[in-house]
mmJSON file of the N, C-alpha and C atoms, coordinates in Angstrom:
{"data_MODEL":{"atom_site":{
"group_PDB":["ATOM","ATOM","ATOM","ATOM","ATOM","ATOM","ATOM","ATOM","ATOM","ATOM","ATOM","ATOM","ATOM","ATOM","ATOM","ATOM","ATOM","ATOM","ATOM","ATOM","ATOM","ATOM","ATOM","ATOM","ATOM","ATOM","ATOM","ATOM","ATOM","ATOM","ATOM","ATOM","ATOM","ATOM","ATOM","ATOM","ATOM","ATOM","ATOM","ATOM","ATOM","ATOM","ATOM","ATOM","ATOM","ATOM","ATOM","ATOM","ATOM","ATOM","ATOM","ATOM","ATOM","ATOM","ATOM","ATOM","ATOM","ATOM","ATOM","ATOM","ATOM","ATOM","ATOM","ATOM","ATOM","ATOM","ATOM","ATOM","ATOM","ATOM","ATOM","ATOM","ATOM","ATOM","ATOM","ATOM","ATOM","ATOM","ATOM","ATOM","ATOM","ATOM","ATOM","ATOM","ATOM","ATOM","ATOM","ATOM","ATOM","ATOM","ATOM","ATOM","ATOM","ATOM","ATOM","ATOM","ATOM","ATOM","ATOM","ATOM","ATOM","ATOM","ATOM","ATOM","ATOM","ATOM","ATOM","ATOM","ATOM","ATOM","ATOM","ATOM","ATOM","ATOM","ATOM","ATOM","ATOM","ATOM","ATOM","ATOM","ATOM","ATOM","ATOM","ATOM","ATOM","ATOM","ATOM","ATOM","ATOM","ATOM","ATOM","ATOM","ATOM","ATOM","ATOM","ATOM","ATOM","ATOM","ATOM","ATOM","ATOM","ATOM","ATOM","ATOM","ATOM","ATOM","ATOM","ATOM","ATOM","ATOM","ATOM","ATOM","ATOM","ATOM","ATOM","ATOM","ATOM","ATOM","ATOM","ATOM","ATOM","ATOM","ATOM","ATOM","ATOM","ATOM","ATOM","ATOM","ATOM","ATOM","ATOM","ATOM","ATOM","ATOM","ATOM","ATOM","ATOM","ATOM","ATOM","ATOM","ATOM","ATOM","ATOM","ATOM","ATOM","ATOM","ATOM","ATOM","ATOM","ATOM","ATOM","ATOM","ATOM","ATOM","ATOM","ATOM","ATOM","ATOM","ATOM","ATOM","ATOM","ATOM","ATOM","ATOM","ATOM","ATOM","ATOM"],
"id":[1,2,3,4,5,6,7,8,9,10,11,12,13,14,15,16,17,18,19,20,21,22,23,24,25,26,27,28,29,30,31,32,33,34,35,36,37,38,39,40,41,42,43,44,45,46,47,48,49,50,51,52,53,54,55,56,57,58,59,60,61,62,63,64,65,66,67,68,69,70,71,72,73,74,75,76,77,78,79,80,81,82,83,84,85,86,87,88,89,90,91,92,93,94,95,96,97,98,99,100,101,102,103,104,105,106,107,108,109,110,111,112,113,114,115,116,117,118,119,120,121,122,123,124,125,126,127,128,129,130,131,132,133,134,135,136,137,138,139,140,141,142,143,144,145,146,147,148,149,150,151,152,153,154,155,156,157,158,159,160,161,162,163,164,165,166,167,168,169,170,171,172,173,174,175,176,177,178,179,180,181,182,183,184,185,186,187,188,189,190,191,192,193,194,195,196,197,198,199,200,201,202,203,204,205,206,207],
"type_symbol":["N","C","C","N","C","C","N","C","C","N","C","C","N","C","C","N","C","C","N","C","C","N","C","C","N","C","C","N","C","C","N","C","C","N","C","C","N","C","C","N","C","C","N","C","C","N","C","C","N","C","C","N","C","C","N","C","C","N","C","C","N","C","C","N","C","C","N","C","C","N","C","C","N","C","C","N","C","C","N","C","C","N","C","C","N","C","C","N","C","C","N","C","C","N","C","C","N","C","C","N","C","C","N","C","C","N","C","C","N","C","C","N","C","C","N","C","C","N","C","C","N","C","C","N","C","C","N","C","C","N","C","C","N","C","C","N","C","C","N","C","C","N","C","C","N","C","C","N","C","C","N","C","C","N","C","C","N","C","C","N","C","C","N","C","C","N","C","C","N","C","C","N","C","C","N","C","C","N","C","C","N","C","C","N","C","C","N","C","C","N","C","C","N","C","C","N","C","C","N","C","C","N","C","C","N","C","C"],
"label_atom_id":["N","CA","C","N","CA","C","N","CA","C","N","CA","C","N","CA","C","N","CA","C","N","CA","C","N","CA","C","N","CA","C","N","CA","C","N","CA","C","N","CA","C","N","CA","C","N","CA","C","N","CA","C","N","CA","C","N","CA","C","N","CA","C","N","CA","C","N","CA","C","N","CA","C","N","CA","C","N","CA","C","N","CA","C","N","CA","C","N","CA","C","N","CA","C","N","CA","C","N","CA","C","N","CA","C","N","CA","C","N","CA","C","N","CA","C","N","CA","C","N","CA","C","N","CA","C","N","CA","C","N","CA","C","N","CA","C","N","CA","C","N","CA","C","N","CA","C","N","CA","C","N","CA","C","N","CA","C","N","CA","C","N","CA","C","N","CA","C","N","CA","C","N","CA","C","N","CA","C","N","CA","C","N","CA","C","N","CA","C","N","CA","C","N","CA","C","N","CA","C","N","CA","C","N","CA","C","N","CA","C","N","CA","C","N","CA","C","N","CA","C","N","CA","C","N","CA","C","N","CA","C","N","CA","C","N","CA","C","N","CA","C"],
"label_alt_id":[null,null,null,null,null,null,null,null,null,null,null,null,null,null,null,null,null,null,null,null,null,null,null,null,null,null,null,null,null,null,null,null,null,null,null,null,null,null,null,null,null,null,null,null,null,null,null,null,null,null,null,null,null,null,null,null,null,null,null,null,null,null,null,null,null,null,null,null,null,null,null,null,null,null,null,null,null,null,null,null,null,null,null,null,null,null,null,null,null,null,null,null,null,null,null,null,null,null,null,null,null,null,null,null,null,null,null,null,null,null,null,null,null,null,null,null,null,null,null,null,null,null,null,null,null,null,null,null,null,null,null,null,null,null,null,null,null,null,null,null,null,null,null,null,null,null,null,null,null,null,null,null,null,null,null,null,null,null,null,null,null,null,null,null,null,null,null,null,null,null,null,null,null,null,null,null,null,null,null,null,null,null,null,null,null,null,null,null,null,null,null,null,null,null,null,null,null,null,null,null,null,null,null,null,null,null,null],
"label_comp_id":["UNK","UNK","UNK","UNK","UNK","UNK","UNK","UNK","UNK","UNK","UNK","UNK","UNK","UNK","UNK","UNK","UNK","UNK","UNK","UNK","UNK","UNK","UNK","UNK","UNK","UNK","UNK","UNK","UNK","UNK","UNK","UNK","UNK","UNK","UNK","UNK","UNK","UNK","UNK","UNK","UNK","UNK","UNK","UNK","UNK","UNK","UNK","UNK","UNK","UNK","UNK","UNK","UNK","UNK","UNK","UNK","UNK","UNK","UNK","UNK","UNK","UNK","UNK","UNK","UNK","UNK","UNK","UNK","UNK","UNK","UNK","UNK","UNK","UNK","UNK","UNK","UNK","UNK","UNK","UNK","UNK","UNK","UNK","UNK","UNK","UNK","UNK","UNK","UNK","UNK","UNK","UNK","UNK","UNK","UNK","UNK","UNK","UNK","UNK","UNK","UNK","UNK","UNK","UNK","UNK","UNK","UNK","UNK","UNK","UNK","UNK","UNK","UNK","UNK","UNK","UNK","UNK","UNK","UNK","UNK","UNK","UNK","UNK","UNK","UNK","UNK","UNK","UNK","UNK","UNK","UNK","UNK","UNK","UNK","UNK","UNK","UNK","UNK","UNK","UNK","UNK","UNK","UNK","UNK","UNK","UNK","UNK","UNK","UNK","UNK","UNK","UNK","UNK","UNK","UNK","UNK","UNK","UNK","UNK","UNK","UNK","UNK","UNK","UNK","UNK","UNK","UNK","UNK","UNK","UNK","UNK","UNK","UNK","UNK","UNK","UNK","UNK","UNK","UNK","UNK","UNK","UNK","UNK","UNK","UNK","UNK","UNK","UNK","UNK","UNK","UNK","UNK","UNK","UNK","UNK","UNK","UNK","UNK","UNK","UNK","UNK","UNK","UNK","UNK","UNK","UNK","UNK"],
"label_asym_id":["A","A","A","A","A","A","A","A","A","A","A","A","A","A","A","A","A","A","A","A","A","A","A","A","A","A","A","A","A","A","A","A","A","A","A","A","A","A","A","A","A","A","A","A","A","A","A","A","A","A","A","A","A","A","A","A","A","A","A","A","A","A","A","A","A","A","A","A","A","A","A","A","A","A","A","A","A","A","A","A","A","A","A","A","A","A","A","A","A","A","A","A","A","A","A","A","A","A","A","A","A","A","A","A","A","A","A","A","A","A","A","A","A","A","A","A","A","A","A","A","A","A","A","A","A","A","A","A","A","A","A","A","A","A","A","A","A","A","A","A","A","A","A","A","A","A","A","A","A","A","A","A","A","A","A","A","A","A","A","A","A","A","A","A","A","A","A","A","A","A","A","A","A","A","A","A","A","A","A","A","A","A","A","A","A","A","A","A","A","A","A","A","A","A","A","A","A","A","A","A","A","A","A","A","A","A","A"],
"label_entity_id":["1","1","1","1","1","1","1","1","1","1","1","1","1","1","1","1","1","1","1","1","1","1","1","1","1","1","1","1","1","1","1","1","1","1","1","1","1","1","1","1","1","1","1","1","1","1","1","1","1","1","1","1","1","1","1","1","1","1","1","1","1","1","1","1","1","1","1","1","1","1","1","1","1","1","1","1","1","1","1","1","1","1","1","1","1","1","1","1","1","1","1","1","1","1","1","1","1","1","1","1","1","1","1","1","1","1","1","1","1","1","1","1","1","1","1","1","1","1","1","1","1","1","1","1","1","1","1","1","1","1","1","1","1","1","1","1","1","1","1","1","1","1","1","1","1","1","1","1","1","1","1","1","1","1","1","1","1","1","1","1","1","1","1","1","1","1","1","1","1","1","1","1","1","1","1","1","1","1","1","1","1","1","1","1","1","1","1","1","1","1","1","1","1","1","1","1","1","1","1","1","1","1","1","1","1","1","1"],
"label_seq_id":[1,1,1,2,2,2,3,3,3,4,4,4,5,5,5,6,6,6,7,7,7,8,8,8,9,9,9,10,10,10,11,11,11,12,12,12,13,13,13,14,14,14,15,15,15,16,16,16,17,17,17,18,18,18,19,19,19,20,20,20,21,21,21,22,22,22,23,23,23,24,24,24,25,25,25,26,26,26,27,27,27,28,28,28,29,29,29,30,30,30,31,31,31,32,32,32,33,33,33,34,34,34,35,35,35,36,36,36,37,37,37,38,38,38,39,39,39,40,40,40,41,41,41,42,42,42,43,43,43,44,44,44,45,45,45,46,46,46,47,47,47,48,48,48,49,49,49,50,50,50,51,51,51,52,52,52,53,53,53,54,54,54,55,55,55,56,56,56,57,57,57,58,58,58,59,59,59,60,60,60,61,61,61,62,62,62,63,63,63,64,64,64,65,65,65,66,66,66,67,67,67,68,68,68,69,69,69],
"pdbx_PDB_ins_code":[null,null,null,null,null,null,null,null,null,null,null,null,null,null,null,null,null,null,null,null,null,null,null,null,null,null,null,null,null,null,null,null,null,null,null,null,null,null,null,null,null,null,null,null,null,null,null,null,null,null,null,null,null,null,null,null,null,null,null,null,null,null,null,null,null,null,null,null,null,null,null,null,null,null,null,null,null,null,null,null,null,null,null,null,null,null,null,null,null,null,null,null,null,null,null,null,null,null,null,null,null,null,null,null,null,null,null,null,null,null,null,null,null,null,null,null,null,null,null,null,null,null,null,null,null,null,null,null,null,null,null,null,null,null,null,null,null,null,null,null,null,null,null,null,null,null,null,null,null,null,null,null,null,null,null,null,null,null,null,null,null,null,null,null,null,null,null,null,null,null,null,null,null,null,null,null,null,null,null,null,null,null,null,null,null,null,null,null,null,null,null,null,null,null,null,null,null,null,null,null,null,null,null,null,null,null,null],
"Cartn_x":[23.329,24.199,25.618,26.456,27.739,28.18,29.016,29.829,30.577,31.079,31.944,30.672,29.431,28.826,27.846,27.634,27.661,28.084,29.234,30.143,30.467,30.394,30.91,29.726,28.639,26.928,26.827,27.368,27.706,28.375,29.578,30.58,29.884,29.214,28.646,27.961,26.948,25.806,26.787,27.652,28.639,29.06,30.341,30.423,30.087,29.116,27.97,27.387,27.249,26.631,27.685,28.896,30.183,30.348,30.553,30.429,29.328,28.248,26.961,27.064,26.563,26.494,27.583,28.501,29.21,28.897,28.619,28.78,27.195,26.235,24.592,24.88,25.779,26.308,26.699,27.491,28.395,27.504,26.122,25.413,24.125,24.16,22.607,23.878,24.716,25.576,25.823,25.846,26.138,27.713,28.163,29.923,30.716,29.607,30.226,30.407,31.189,30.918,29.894,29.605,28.68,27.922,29.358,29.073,29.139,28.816,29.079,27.39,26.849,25.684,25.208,23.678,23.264,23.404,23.629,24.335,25.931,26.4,27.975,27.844,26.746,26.667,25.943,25.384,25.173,26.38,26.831,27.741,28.796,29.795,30.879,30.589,29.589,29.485,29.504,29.019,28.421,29.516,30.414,31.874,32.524,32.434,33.61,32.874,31.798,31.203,31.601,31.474,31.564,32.794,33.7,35.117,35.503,34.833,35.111,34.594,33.359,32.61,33.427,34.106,34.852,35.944,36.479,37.998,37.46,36.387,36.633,35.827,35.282,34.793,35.708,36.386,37.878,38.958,39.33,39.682,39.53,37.795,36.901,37.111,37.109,37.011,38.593,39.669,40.872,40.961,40.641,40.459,39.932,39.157,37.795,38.696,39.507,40.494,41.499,41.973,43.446,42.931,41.538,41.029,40.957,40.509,40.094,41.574,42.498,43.874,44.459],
"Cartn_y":[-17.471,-16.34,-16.702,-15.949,-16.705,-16.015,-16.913,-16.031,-14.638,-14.506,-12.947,-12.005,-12.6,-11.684,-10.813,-11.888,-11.259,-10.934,-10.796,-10.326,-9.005,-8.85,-7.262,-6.493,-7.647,-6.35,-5.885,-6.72,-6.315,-5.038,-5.147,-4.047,-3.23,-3.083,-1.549,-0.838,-1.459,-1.231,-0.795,-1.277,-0.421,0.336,0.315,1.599,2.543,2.473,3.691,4.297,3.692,4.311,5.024,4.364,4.633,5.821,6.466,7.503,8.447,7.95,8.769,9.802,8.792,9.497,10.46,10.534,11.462,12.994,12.359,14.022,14.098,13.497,14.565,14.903,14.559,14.99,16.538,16.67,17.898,18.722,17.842,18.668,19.881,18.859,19.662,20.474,20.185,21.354,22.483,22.094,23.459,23.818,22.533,22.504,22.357,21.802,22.014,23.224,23.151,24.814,24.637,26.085,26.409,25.806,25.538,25.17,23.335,22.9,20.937,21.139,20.629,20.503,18.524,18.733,17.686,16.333,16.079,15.384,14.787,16.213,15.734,14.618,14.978,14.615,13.263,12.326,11.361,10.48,11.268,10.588,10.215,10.719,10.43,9.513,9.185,7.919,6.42,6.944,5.737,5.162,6.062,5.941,5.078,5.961,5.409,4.129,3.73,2.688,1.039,1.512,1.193,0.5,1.402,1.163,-0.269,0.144,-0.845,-1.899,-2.024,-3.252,-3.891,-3.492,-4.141,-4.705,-3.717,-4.232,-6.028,-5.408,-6.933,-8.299,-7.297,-8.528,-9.715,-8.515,-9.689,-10.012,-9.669,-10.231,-11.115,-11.773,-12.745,-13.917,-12.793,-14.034,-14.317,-13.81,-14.836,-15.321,-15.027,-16.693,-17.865,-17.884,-18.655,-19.231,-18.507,-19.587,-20.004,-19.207,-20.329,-21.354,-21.845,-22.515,-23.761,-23.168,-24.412,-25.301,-24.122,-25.093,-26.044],
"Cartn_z":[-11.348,-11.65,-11.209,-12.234,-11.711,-10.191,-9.927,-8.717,-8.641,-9.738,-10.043,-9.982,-10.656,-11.179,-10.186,-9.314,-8.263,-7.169,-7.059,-6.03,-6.744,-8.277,-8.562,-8.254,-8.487,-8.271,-6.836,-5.856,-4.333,-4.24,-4.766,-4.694,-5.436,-6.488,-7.207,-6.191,-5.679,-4.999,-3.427,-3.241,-2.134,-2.468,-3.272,-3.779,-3.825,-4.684,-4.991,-3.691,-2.683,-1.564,-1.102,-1.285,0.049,-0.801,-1.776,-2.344,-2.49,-2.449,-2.95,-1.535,-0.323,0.311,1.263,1.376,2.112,0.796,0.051,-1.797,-1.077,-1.034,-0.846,0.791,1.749,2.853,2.806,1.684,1.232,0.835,-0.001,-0.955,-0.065,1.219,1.918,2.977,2.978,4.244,3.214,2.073,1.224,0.62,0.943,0.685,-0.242,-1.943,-2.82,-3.835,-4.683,-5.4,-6.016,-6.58,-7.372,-8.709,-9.757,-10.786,-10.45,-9.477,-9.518,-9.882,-10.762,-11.199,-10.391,-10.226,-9.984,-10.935,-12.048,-12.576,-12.236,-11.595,-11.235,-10.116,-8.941,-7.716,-8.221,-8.815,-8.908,-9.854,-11.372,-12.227,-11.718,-10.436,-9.862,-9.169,-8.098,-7.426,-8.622,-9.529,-10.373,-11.358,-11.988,-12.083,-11.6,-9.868,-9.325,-8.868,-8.714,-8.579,-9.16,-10.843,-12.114,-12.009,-11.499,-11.826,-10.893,-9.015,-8.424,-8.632,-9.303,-9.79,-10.938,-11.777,-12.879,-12.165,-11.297,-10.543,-10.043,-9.151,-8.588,-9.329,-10.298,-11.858,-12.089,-12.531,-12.862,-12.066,-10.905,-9.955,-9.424,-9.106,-9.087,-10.222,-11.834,-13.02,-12.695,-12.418,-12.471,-11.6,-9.91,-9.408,-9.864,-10.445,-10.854,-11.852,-12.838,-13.713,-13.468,-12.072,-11.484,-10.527,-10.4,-9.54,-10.473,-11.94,-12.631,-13.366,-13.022,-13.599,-12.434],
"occupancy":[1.0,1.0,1.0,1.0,1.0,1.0,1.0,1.0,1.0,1.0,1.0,1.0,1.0,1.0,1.0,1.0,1.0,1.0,1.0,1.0,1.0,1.0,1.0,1.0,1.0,1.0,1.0,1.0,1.0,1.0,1.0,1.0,1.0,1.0,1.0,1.0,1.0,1.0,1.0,1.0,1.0,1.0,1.0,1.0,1.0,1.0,1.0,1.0,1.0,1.0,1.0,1.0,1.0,1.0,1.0,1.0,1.0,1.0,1.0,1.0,1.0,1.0,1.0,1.0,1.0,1.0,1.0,1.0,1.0,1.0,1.0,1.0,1.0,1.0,1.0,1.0,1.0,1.0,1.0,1.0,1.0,1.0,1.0,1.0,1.0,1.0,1.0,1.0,1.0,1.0,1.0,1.0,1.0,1.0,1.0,1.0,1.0,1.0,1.0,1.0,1.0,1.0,1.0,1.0,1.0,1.0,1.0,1.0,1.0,1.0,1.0,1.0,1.0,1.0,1.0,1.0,1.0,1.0,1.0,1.0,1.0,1.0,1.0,1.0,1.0,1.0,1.0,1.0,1.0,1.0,1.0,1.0,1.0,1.0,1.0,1.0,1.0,1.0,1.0,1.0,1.0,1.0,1.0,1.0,1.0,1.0,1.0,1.0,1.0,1.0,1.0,1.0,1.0,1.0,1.0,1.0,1.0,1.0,1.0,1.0,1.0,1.0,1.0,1.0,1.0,1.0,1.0,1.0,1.0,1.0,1.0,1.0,1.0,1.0,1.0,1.0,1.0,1.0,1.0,1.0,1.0,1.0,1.0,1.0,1.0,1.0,1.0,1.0,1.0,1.0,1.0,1.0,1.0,1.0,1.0,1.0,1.0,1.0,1.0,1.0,1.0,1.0,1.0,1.0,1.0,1.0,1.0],
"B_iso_or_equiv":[0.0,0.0,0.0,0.0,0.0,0.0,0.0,0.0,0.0,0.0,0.0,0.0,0.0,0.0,0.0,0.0,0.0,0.0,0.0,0.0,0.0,0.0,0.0,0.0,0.0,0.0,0.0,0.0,0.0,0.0,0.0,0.0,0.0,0.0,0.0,0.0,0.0,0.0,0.0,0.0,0.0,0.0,0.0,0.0,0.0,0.0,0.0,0.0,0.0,0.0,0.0,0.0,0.0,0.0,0.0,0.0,0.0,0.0,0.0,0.0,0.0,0.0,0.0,0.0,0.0,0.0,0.0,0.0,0.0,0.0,0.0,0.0,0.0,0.0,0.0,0.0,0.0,0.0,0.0,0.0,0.0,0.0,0.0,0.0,0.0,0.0,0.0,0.0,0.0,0.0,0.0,0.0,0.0,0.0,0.0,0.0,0.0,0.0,0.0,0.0,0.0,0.0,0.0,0.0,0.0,0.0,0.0,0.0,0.0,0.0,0.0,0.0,0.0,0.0,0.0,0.0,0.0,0.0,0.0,0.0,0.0,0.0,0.0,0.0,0.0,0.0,0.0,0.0,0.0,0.0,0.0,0.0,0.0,0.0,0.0,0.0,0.0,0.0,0.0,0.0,0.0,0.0,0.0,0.0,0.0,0.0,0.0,0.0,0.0,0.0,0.0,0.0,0.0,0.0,0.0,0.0,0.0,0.0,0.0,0.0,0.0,0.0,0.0,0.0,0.0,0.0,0.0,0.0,0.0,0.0,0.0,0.0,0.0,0.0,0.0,0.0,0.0,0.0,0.0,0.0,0.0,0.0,0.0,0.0,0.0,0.0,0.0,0.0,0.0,0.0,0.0,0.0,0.0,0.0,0.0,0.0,0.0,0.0,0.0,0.0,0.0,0.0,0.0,0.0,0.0,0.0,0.0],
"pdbx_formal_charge":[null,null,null,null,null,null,null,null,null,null,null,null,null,null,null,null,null,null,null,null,null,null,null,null,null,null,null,null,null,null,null,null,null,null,null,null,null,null,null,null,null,null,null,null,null,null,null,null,null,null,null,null,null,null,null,null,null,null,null,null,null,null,null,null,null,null,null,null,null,null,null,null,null,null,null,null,null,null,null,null,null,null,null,null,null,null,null,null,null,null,null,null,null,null,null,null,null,null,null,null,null,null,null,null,null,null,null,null,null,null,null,null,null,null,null,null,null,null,null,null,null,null,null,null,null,null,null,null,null,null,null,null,null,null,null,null,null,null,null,null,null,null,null,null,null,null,null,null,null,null,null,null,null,null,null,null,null,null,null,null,null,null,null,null,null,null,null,null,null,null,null,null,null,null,null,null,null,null,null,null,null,null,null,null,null,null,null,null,null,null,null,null,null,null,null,null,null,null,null,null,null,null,null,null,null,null,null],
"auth_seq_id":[1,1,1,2,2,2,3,3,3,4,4,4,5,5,5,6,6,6,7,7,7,8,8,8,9,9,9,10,10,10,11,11,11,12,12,12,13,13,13,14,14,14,15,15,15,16,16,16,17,17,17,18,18,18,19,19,19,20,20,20,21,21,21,22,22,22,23,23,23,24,24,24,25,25,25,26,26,26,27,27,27,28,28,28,29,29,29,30,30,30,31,31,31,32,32,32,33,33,33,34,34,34,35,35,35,36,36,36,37,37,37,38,38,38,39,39,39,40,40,40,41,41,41,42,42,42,43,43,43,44,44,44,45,45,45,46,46,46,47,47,47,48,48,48,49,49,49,50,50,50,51,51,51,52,52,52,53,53,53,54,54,54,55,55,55,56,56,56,57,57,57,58,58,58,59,59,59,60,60,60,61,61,61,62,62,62,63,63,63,64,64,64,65,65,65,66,66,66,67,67,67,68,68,68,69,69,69],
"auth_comp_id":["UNK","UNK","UNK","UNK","UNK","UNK","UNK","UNK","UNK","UNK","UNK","UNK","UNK","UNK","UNK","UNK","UNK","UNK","UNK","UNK","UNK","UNK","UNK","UNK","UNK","UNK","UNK","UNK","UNK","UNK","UNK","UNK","UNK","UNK","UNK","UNK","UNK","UNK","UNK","UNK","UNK","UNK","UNK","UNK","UNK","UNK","UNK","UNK","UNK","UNK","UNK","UNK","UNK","UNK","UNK","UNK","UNK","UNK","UNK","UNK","UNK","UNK","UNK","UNK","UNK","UNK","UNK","UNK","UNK","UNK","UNK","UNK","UNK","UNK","UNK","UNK","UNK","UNK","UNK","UNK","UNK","UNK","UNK","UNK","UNK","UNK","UNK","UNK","UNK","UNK","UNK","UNK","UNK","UNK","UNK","UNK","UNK","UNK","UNK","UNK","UNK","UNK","UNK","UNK","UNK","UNK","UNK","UNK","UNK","UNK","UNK","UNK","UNK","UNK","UNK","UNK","UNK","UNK","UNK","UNK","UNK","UNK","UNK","UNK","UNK","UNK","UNK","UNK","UNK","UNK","UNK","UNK","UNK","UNK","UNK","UNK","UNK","UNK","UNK","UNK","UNK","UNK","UNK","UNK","UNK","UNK","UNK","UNK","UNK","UNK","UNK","UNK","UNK","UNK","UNK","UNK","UNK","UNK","UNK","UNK","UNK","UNK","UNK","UNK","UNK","UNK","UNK","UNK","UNK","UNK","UNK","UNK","UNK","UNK","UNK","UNK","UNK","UNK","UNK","UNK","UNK","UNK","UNK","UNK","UNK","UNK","UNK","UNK","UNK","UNK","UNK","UNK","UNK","UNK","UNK","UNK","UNK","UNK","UNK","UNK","UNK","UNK","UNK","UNK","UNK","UNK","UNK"],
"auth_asym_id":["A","A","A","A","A","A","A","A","A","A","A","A","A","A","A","A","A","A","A","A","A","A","A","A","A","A","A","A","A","A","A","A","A","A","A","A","A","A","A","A","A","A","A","A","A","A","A","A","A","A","A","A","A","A","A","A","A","A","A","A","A","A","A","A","A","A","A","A","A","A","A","A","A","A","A","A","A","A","A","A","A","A","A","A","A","A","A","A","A","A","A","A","A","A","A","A","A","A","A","A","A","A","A","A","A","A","A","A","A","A","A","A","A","A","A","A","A","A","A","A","A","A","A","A","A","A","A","A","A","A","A","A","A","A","A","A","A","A","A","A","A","A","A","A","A","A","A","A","A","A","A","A","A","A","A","A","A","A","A","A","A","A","A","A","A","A","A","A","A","A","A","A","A","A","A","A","A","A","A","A","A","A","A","A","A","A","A","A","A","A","A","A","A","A","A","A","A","A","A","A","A","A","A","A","A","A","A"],
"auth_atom_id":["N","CA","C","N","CA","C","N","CA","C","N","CA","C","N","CA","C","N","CA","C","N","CA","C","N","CA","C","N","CA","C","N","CA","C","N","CA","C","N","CA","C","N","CA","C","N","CA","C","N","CA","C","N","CA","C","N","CA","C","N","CA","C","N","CA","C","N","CA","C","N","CA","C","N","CA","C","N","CA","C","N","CA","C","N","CA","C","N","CA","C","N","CA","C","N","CA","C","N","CA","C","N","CA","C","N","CA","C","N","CA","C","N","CA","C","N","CA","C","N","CA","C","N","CA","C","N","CA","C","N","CA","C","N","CA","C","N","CA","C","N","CA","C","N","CA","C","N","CA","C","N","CA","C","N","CA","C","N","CA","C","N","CA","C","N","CA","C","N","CA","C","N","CA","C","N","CA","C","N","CA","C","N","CA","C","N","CA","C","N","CA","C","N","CA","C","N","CA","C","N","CA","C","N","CA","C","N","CA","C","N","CA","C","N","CA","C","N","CA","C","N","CA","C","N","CA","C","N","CA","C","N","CA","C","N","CA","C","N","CA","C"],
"pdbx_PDB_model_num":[1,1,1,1,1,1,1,1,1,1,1,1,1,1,1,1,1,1,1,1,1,1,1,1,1,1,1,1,1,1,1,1,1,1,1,1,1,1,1,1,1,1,1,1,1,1,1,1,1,1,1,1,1,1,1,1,1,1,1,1,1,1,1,1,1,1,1,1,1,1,1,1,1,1,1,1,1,1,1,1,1,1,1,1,1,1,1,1,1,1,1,1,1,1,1,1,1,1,1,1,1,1,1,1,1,1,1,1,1,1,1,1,1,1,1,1,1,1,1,1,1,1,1,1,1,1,1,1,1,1,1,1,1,1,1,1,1,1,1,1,1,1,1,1,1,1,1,1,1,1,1,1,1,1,1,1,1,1,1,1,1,1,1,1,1,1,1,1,1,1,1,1,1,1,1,1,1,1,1,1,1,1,1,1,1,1,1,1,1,1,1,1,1,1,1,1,1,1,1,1,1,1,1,1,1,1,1]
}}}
């Protein structure tokens, strides 16, 4: 597996926690509103997950091509 590819699957799988959990934190104290449906409380970690996993995708893939010049 390449190297980017897994260094972004690292970061998802962080991400996703570093987010998941402080929101089911919120969710069993009772702190979000009403209408955040259980869908909200998983789709936002995974997002914002998503997002940091691409960031450092290619962050990773352009070292990897200023290494090879």
């Amino acid at each position: 597996m390449k190297d980017w590819m897994e260094r972004a699957l690292k970061t998802f799988v962080q991400a996703f926690f570093g987010v998941l959990v402080p929101e089911l934190c919120l969710i069993l104290n009772g702190g979000l509103p009403e209408d955040f449906t259980a869908w909200q409380a998983v789709l936002v970690p995974l997002l914002t997950s998503a997002l940091a996993a691409g960031i450092s995708a290619a962050w990773n893939i352009v070292l990897e091509h200023l290494k090879e010049e």
